[in-house]
Steps between C-alpha positions, in 0.01 A plus 500: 500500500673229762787751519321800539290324811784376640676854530170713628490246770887515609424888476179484704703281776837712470389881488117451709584198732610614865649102512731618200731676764710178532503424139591859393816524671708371252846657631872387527764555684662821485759475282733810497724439754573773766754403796552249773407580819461269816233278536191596714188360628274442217704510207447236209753245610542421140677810440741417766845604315712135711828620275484827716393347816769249504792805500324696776383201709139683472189426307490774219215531247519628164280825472334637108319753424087428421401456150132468452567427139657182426547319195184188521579198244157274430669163307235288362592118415328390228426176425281265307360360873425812583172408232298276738268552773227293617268790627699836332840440293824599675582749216177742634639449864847630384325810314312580873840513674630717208216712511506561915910495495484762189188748658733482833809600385349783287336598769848494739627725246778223415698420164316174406619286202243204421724203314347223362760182460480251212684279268643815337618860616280638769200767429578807678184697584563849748221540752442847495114538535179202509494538131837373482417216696138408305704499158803311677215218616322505193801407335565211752146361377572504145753295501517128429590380854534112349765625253716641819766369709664618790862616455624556865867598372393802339337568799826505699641673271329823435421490914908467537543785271275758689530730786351404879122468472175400679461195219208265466541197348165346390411131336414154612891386632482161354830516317824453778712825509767615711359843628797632705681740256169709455395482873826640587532755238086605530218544773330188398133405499437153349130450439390140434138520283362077547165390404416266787437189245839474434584476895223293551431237228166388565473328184276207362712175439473566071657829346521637205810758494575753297849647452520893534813427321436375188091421516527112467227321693623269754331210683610427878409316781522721843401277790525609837807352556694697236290842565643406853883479355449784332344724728792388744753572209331830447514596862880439528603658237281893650640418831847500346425776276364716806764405703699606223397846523482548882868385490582795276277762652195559244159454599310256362104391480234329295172627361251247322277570242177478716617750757412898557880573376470887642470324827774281434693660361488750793558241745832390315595877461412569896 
């Protein structure tokens, strides 16, 4: 049932909503290359072609012919952290996004493959109508999230092995990664899902833990002064990691798990 609400409201906000206009233009770059031609007022200067400019002392750009259908890549991260949320769990967040990404694309006419990353070979799903994407999330749900780890290699990997795409790459970010291969390779879109507890440790001073890992109970002591050190530790390390991804060109943003994520996620596509 949580799947099945989840994609009649991404289709009720993607197909019906006059706001979707931003959302639903889920394009690329053209990528079948044409000519080089000089440079004019206007053009992308990211297509500037600076191999061809430096022989005839000119700016030239790079010119391709429009393709409205382009190859769209949604990687999902999963992890056992992704199983927490203090108002809504992370997991559901991740199936909204997948849900409004998926309706989208479909909707763009695009070739959209849905991947979902794990401690194993990824699960391929193709994205050719909603019903795709309701089976591809209720799949997502069934599984044992606290059973899963992250396995970032395989990500680079298959994304290494693939042809220029618009690619999404979807999970919480805690694990360091070097990005740059992918960014390069891909039109990246790195979507940070946080539940604002975990930024913001407003805790009492006695805890009882629970690993997501292995279920043993754990008891801890988080003052303020360590929530402090670790919400400075915490902040570091997304600076760096954003920083990380401006540096290599792929846009980056966060949505938490208490926030409209159409709007959001619209304001990170804009």
């Amino acid at each position: 049932m949580l799947a099945q609400e989840i994609l009649l409201r991404a289709k009720k906000n993607v197909f019906t909503n006059k706001s979707a206009d931003g959302l639903t233009k889920i394009r690329g770059e053209g990528l079948d290359f044409c000519e080089i031609r000089p440079y004019e007022t206007g053009d992308d200067v990211r297509k500037i072609n600076f191999s061809a400019s430096a022989k005839t002392g000119d700016l030239q750009t790079n010119v391709f012919n429009e393709n409205k259908q382009i190859s769209v890549l949604i990687c999902v991260v999963l992890s056992s952290s992704l199983h927490f949320g203090s108002q809504r769990l992370k997991s559901d967040t991740i199936a909204d996004i997948i849900a409004l990404l998926g309706c989208s694309s479909i909707k763009q006419h695009n070739q959209t493959q849905l991947l979902f990353f794990t401690n194993g070979e990824p699960t391929l799903w193709h994205l050719n109508n909603t019903a795709d994407v309701l089976r591809a999330i209720e799949a997502m749900q069934s599984w044992d999230l606290l059973k899963i780890q992250s396995d970032l290699k395989m990500l680079d990997r298959y994304l290494l092995q693939q042809q220029k795409s618009l690619s999404f790459i979807i999970g919480d970010f805690y694990q360091a990664h070097d990005y740059s291969l992918m960014a390069h390779k891909h039109q990246i879109n790195a979507l940070i899902v946080r539940d604002t507890l975990e930024e913001l440790p407003l805790f009492a001073s006695e805890l009882e833990l629970v690993s997501a890992e292995n279920g043993r109970m754990v008891e801890a002591n988080m003052e303020k002064k360590l929530a402090s050190k670790y919400q400075t530790k915490l902040q570091a390390q997304d600076d760096e990691l954003i920083a990380h991804f401006a540096k290599h060109g792929a846009n980056v943003g966060k949505i938490y798990t208490n926030e409209n994520t159409f709007i959001k996620l619209g304001q990170i596509l804009r």
